[in-house]
LOVEX-252201 format. One line per field, with one value per residue (C-alpha): residue number from 1; residue in one letter; chain; x, y, z. Coordinates in Angstrom, 3 decimals. Layout:
% residues N
nr: [NUM/...] .
rest: [A/...] .
kette: [A/...] .
x: [X/...] .
y: [Y/...] .
z: [Z/...] .
END
This chain:
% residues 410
nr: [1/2/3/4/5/6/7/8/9/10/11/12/13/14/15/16/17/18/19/20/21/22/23/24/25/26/27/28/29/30/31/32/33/34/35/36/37/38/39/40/41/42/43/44/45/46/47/48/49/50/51/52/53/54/55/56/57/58/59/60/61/62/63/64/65/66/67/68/69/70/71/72/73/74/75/76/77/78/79/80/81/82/83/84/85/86/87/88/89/90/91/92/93/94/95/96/97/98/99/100/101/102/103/104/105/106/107/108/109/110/111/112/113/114/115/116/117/118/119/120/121/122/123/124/125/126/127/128/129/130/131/132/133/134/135/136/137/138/139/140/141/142/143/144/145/146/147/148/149/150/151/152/153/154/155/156/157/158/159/160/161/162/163/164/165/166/167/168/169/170/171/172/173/174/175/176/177/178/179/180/181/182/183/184/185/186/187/188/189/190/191/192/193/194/195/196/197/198/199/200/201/202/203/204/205/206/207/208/209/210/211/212/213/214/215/216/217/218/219/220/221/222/223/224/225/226/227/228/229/230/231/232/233/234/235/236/237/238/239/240/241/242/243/244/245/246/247/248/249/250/251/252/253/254/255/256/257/258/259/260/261/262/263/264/265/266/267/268/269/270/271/272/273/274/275/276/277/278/279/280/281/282/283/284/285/286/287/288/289/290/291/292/293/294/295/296/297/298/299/300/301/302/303/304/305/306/307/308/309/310/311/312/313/314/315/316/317/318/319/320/321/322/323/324/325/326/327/328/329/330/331/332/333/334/335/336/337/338/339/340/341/342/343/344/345/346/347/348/349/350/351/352/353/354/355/356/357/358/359/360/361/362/363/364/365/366/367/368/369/370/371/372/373/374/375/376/377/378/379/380/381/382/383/384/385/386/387/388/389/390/391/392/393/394/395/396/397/398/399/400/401/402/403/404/405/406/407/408/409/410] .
rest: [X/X/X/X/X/X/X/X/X/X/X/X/X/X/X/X/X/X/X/X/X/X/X/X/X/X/X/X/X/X/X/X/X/X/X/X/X/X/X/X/X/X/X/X/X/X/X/X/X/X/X/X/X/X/X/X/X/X/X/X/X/X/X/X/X/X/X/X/X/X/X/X/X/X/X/X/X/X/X/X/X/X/X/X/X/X/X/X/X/X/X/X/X/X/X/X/X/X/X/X/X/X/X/X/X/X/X/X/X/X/X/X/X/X/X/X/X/X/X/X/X/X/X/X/X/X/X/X/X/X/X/X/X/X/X/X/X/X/X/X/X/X/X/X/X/X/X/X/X/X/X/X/X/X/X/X/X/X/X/X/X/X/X/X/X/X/X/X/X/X/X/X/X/X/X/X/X/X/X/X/X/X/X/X/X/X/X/X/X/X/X/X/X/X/X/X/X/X/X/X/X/X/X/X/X/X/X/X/X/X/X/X/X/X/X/X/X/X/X/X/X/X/X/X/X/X/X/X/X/X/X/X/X/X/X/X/X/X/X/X/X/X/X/X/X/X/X/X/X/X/X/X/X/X/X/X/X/X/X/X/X/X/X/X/X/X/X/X/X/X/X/X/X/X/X/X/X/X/X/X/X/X/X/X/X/X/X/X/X/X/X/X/X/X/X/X/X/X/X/X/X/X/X/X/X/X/X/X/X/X/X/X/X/X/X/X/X/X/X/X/X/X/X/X/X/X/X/X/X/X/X/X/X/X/X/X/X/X/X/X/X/X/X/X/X/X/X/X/X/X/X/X/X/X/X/X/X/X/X/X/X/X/X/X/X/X/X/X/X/X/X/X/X/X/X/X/X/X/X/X/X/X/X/X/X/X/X/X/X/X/X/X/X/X/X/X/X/X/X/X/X/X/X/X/X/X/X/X/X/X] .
kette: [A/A/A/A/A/A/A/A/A/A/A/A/A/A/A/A/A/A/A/A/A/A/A/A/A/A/A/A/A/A/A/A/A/A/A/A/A/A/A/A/A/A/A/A/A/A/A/A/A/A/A/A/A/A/A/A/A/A/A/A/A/A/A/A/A/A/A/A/A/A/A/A/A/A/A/A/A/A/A/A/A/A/A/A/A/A/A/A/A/A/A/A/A/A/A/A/A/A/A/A/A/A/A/A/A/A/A/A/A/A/A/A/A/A/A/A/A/A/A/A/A/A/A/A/A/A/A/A/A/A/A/A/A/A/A/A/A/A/A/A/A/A/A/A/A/A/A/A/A/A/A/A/A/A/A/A/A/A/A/A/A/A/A/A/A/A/A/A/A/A/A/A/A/A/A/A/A/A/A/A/A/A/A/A/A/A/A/A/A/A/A/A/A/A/A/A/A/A/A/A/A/A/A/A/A/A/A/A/A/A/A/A/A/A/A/A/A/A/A/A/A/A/A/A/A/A/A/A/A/A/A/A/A/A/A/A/A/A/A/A/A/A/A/A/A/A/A/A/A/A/A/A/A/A/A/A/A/A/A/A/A/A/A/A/A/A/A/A/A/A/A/A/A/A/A/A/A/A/A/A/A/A/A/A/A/A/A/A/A/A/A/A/A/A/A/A/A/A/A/A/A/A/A/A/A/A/A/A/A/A/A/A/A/A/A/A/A/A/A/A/A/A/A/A/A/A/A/A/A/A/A/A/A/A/A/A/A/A/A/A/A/A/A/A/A/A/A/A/A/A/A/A/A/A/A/A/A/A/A/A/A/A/A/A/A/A/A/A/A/A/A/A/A/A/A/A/A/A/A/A/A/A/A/A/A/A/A/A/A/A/A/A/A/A/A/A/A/A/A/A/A/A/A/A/A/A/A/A/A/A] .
x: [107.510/108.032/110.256/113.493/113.226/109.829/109.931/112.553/111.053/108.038/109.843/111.556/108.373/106.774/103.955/105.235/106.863/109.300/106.915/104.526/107.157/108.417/105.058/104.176/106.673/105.991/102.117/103.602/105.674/102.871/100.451/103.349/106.101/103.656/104.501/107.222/109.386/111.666/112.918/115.258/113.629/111.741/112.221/108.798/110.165/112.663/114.041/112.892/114.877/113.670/117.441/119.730/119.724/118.001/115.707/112.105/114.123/113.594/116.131/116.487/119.769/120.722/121.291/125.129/126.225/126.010/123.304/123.612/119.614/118.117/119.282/122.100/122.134/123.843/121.382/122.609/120.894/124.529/123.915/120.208/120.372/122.966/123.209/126.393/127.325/127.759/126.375/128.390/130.098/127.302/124.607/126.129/126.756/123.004/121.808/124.584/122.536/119.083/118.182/115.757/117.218/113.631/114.596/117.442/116.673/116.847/119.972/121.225/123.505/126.586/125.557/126.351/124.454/121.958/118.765/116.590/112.813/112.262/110.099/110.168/107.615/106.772/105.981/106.849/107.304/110.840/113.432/114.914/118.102/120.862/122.564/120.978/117.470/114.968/116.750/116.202/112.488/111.358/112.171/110.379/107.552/107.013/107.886/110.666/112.276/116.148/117.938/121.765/123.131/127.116/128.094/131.080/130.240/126.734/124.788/123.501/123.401/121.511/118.588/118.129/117.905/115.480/113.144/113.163/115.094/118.443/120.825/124.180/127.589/130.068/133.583/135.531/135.694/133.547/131.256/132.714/132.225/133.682/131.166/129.684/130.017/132.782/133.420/135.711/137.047/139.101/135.875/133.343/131.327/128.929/125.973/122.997/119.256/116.193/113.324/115.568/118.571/117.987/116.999/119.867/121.995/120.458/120.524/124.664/124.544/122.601/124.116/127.713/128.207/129.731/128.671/127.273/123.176/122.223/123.321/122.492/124.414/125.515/125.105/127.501/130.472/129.897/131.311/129.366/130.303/128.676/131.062/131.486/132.629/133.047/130.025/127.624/126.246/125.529/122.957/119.149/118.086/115.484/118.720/121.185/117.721/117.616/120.892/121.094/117.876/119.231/122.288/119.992/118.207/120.951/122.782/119.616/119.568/122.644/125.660/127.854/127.952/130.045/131.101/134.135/135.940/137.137/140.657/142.243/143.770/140.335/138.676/141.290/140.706/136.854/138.129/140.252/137.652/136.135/139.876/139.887/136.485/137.248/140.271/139.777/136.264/138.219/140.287/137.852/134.651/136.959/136.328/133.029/133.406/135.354/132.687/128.930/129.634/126.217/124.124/125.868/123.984/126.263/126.777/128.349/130.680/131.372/132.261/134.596/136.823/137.063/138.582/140.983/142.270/143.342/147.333/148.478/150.594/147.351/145.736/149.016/148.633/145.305/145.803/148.128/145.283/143.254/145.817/146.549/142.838/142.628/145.601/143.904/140.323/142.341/143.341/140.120/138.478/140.656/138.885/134.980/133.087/130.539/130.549/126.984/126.145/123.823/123.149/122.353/121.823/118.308/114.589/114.524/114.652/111.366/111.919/113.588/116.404/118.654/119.479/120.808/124.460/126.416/129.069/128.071/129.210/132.128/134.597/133.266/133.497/136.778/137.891/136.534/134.687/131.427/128.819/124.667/121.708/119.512/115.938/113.936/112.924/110.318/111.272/107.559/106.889/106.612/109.502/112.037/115.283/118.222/121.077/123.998/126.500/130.118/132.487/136.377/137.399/136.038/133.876/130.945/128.785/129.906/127.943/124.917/124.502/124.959/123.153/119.763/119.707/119.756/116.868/114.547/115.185/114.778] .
y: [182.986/186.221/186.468/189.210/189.518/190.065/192.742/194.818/194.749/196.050/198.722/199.706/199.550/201.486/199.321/199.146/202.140/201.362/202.277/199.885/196.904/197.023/197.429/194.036/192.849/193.773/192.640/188.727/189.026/190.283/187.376/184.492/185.121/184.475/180.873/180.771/182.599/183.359/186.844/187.894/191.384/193.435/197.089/199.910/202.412/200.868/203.993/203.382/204.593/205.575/205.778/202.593/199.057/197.587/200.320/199.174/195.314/194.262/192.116/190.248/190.010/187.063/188.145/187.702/191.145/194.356/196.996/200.395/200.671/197.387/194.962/192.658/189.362/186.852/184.166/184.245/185.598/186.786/189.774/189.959/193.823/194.375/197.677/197.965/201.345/200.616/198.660/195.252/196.199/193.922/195.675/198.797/197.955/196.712/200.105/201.648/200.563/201.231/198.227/198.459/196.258/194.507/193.253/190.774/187.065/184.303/182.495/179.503/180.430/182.575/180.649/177.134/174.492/174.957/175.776/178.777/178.684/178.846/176.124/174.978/176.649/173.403/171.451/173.278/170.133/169.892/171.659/174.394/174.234/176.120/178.643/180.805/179.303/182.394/184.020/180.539/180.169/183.999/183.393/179.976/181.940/184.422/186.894/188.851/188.473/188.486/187.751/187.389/184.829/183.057/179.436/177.977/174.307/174.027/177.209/178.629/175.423/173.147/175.548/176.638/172.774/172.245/175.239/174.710/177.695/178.943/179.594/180.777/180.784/183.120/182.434/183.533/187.052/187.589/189.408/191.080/189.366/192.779/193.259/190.064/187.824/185.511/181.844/180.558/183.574/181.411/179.199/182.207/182.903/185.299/184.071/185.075/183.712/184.311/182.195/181.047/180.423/183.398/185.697/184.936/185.397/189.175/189.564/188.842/191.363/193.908/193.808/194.006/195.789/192.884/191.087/187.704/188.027/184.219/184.204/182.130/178.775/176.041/172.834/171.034/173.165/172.979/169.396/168.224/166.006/163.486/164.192/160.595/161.585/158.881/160.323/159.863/156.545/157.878/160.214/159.277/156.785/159.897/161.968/159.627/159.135/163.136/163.389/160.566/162.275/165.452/163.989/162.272/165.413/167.568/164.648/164.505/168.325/168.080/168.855/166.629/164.483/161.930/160.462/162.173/160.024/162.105/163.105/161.499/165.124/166.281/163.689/164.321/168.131/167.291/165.638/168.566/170.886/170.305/170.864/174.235/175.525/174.214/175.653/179.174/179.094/178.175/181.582/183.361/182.734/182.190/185.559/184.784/182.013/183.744/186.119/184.514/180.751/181.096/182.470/179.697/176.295/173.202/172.206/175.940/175.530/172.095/173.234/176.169/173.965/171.652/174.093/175.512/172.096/171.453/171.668/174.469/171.586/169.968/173.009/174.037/170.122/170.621/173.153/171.364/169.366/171.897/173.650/170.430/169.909/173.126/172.242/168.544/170.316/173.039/170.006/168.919/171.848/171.215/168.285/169.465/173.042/172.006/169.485/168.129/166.874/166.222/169.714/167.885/164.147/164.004/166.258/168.175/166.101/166.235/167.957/170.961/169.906/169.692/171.848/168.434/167.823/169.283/166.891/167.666/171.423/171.869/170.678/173.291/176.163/174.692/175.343/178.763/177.396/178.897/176.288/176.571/174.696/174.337/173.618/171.709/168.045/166.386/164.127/161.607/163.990/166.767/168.198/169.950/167.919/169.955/169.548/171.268/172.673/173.909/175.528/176.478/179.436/182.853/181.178/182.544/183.838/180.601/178.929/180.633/180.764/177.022/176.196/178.713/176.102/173.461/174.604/174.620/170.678/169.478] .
z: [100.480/99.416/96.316/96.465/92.810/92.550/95.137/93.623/90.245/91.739/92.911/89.950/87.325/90.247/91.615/95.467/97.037/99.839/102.815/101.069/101.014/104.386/105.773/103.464/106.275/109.003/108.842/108.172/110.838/113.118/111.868/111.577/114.483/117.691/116.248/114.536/116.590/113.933/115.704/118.835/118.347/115.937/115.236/116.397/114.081/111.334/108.785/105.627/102.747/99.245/97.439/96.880/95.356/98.580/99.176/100.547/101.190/104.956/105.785/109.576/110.373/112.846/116.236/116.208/114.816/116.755/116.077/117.365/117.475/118.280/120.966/120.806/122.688/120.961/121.711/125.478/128.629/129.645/127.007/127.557/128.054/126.006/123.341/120.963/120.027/116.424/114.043/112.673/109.356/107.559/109.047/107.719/104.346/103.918/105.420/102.955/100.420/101.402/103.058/106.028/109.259/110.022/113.225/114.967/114.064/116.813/117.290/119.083/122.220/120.762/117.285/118.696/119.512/122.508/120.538/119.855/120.804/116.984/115.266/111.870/109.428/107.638/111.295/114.321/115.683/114.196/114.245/111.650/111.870/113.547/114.747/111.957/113.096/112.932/109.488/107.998/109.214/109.093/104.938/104.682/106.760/104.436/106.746/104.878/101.259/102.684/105.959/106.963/109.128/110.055/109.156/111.702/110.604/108.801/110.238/106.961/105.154/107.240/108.100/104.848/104.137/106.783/106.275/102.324/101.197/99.480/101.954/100.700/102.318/100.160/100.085/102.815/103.605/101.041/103.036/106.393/109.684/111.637/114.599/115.140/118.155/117.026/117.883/115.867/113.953/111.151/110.200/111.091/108.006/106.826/104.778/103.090/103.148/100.496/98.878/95.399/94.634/92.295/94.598/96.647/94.120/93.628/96.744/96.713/94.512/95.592/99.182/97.856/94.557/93.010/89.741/91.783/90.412/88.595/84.943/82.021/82.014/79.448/80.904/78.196/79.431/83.216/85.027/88.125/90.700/92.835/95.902/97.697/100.795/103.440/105.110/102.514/103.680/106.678/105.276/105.328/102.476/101.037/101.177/99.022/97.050/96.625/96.305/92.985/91.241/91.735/89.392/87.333/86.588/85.888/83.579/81.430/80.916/79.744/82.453/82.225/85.520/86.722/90.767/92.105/94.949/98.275/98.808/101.405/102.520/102.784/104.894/107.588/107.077/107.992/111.308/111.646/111.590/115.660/116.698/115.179/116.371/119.901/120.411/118.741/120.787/124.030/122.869/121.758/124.237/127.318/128.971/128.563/130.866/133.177/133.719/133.079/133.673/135.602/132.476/129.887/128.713/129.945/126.183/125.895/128.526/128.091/124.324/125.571/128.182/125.428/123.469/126.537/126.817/123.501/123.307/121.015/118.991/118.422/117.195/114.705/113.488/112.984/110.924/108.277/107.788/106.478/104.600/102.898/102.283/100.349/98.099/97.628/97.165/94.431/92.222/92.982/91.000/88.623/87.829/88.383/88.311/90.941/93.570/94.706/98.139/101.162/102.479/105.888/106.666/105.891/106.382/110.174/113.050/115.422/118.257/119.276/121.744/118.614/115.448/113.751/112.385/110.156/108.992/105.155/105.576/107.718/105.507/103.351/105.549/106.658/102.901/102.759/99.818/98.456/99.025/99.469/99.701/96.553/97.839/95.662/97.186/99.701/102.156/102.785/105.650/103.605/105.171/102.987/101.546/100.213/97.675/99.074/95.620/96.002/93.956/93.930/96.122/94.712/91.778/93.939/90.233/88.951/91.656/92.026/88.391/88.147/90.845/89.894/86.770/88.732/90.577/87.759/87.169/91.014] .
END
């Protein structure tokens, strides 16, 4: 994979111009993307900066946001021809600061479930994860150093998980979701892909100006949490097995770990979570419907009229539960710094019908916590198993910090 950090300090001592890194690019994706199918689209003629933090940094951005100069189809043959006239406020920021938009990224259909013809890296017989499928596998490919992608319920998470790399999903708002093809615009998050947790981290950074790159940490003064949710036994035994080494490892460097129970509040804010999503989707995708019912998968509209037939009192109920899930997960931080868990019930499934499930992350982006997967383990297959850490609302550098030293250890 190719390493963010590595990149950018080439850069800066003056051993790789700009041209020379993007063109680094664009060679891996012409040798690896014939069968990996990791991109919607790829740019002839991408501009190329030489000033700002990200200059010479091809990034893929998932094919969810709008781009004034490369096609926009939102993982749907209802938008197959479809041109925005401005870019997505993401897309602009990273061009803002010198990043070069490689090319769109494959997505599932309007980042839900029905599946992207992308494959896994590590066995293209399995699947990498979704909706942010190709900016998950075009990093694992060694294709690019950074991509973006959203997370609803597990969508930068799980792939990450699957395709063995650190996938990070900020806290709320952190990063703006203005232009991209909403589904559920209260869950709808914008997240961030690289090779390390460290480069991720930089990449945080670099992208937004703010003071989120991986810092030194002292594991005596940081509390860690073995989250049992009532979900956990439902996980893969090589997952719980993962997910118990992953403690062991971190208690014997010296954080100090201990097993935090779930709060009742928050396990009925994770069965709030699908009542949410449906409805706001049956909002927010319903003129969709109207207009391209012939061009959607069955799962799609299935999903939307779901969401149309939910009652608004079911929705506004729905919602207490996740507002009194944040106030039980607050006291909850007041307890831990980090929370450990399954990033996804166990290595990729085979096949590619299915992105897999992500009950370990939607009570997370439900939150609006910061959460990502910490690659690191190896399921017997030799596919990829992930450790998915979380952190209180807007302890993003607290995370990512954390979490870089606990990458060193698994």
């Amino acid at each position: 994979m190719m390493s963010l950090a590595a990149l950018v300090a080439a850069r800066d001592a003056g051993k790789a111009t700009p041209d020379l890194m993007v063109a680094l690019c664009r060679d891996a994706i012409a040798r690896e993307d014939g069968a990996v199918k990791a991109f919607a689209h790829v740019a002839e003629d991408p501009v190329i900066t030489s000033s700002g933090p990200l200059a010479g940094i091809a990034i893929g951005v998932k094919d969810i946001f709008d781009s004034f100069d490369q096609p926009t189809a939102y993982g749907s043959l209802a938008y197959a021809a479809h041109q925005p006239a401005v870019d997505a406020a993401i897309i602009d920021m990273a061009r803002r600061r010198g990043a070069t938009i490689i090319g769109k990224t494959a997505t599932t259909e309007f980042a839900f479930f029905h599946p992207a013809e992308t494959v896994n890296p590590h066995n293209p017989a399995h699947t990498p994860g979704g909706s942010s499928s190709g900016s998950a596998a075009a990093i694992a490919a060694g294709m690019i150093p950074a991509a973006i992608g959203t997370q609803t319920g597990g969508s930068v998470v799980r792939p990450a998980s699957f395709c063995g790399v650190a996938g990070y999903k900020p806290s709320f708002r952190l990063l703006p979701a203005t232009g991209m093809k909403h589904f559920a615009p209260s869950l709808d998050t914008v997240g961030l892909f690289a090779a390390s947790v460290s480069d991720v981290a930089l990449l945080a950074e670099l992208l937004t100006g703010r003071d989120l790159s991986a810092a030194s940490v002292d594991p005596a003064k940081i509390r860690i949490g073995l989250y049992r949710c009532s979900e956990l036994e439902t996980a893969d035994p090589e997952m719980r097995d993962a997910l118990d080494r992953a403690a062991d490892n971190a208690a014997e460097a010296g954080f100090d770990v201990g097993e935090i129970a779930e709060p009742e509040a928050m396990a009925q804010a994770r069965q709030a979570h699908s009542i949410i999503q449906d409805h706001e989707a049956g909002l927010v995708c319903g003129p969709d419907l109207a207009r391209f019912r012939d061009q959607m998968s069955p799962r799609l509209i299935e999903a939307i009229e779901r969401g149309q037939a939910i009652a608004p009192a079911t929705y506004d109920e729905a919602r207490r539960h996740a507002k009194r899930g944040r106030a039980a997960a607050r006291l909850l931080f007041g307890e831990v710094d980090i929370l450990l868990t399954p990033s996804a019930p166990g290595a990729a499934p085979s096949g590619l019908e299915t992105t897999g499930d992500p009950r370990f992350n939607k009570l997370w982006t439900l939150m609006g916590t910061p959460a990502l997967n910490i690659p690191g383990f190896t399921a017997a297959n030799g596919l990829p198993l992930g450790i998915q850490a979380v952190a209180r609302f807007g302890q993003d550098k607290a995370l990512l910090s954390t979490a870089a030293r606990l990458e060193t250890l698994f």
